[in-house]
C-alpha positions in Angstrom: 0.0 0.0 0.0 1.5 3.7 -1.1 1.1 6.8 1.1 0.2 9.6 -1.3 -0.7 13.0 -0.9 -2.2 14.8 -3.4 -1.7 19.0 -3.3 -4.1 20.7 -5.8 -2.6 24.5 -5.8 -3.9 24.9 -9.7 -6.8 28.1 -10.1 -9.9 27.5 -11.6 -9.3 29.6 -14.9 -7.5 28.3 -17.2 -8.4 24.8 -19.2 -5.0 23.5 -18.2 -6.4 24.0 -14.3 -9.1 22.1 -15.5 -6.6 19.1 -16.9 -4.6 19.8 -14.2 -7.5 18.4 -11.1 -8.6 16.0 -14.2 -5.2 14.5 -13.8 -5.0 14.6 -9.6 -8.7 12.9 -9.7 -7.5 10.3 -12.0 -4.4 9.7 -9.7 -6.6 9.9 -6.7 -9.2 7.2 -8.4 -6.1 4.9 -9.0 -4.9 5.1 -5.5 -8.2 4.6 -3.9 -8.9 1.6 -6.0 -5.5 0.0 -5.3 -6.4 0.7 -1.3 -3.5 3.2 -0.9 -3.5 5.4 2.1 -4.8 8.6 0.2 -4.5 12.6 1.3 -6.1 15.5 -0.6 -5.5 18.8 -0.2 -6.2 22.5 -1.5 -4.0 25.0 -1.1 -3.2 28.3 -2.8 -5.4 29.6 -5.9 -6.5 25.5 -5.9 -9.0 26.5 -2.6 -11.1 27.9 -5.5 -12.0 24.7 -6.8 -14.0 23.8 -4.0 -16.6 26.1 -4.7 -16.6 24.9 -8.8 -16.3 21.2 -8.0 -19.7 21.6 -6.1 -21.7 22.9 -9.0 -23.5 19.5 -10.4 -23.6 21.0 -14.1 -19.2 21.2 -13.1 -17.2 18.7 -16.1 -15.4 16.8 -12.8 -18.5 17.4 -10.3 -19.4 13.8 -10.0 -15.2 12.3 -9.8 -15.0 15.0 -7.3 -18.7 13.8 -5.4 -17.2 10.0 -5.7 -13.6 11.4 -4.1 -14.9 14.0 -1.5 -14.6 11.6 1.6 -10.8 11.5 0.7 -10.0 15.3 1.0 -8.3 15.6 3.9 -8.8 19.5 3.8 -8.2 23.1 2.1 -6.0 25.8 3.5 -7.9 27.8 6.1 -6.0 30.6 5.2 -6.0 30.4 1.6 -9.3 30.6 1.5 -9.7 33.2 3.5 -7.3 35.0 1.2 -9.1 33.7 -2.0 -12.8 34.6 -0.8 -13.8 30.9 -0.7 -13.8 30.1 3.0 -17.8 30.1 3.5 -18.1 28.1 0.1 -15.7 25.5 1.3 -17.4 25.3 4.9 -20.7 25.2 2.9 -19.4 22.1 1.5 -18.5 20.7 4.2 -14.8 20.1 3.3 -12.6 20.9 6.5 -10.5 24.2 7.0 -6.6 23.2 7.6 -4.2 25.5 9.8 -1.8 23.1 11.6 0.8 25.7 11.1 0.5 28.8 11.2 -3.3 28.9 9.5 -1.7 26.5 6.2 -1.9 22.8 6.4 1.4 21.2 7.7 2.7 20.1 4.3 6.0 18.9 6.2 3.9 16.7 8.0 3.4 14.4 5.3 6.9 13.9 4.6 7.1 13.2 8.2 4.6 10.8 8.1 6.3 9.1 4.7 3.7 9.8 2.3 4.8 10.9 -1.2 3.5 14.3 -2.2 2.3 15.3 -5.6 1.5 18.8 -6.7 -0.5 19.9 -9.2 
């Protein structure tokens, strides 16, 4: 079993953001159906896609309904910076601020998982 953390810091704008959370949801659909241990997290601009993924009429909204129990979190303060933080607690997703109001990236190297960015 792999320990992977996926890091989704892509914006919403562009069609390569949009290929670029296609291509973390396909990972993430791999490593949950080889049983991996499995992290996903927003961070940055990518705290936007929170708010898009939970639009049903959204081109990844049902990959991203079928993977929502495996995101571990988005930034608290990115999306406070990015004006998504009531959209993301709308959805349920939870707010991470292990250090200093970010998520504690360093902690998944510490706990041996292998981090992707997108």
């Amino acid at each position: 079993m792999a320990k992977i953390a996926i890091v989704i810091y892509s914006d919403t704008d562009t069609a390569e953001a949009l290929g670029k959370v296609s291509n973390a949801f396909m990972l993430a659909l791999e490593a949950v159906e080889n049983g991996d241990d499995l992290k996903i997290i927003f961070e940055g601009a990518g705290t936007k896609w929170i708010g898009e993924l939970e639009k049903e009429n959204q081109k990844m909204h049902a990959l991203y309904s079928g993977l929502k129990d495996k995101i571990t979190g988005v930034c608290d303060y990115c999306a406070q910076a990015f004006g998504v933080k009531t959209k993301v607690e709308k959805a349920g997703v939870p707010l991470l601020s292990e250090f200093k109001k970010h998520p504690s990236l360093r902690s998944l190297f510490a706990e041996g998982y292998n981090v992707v960015n997108f």
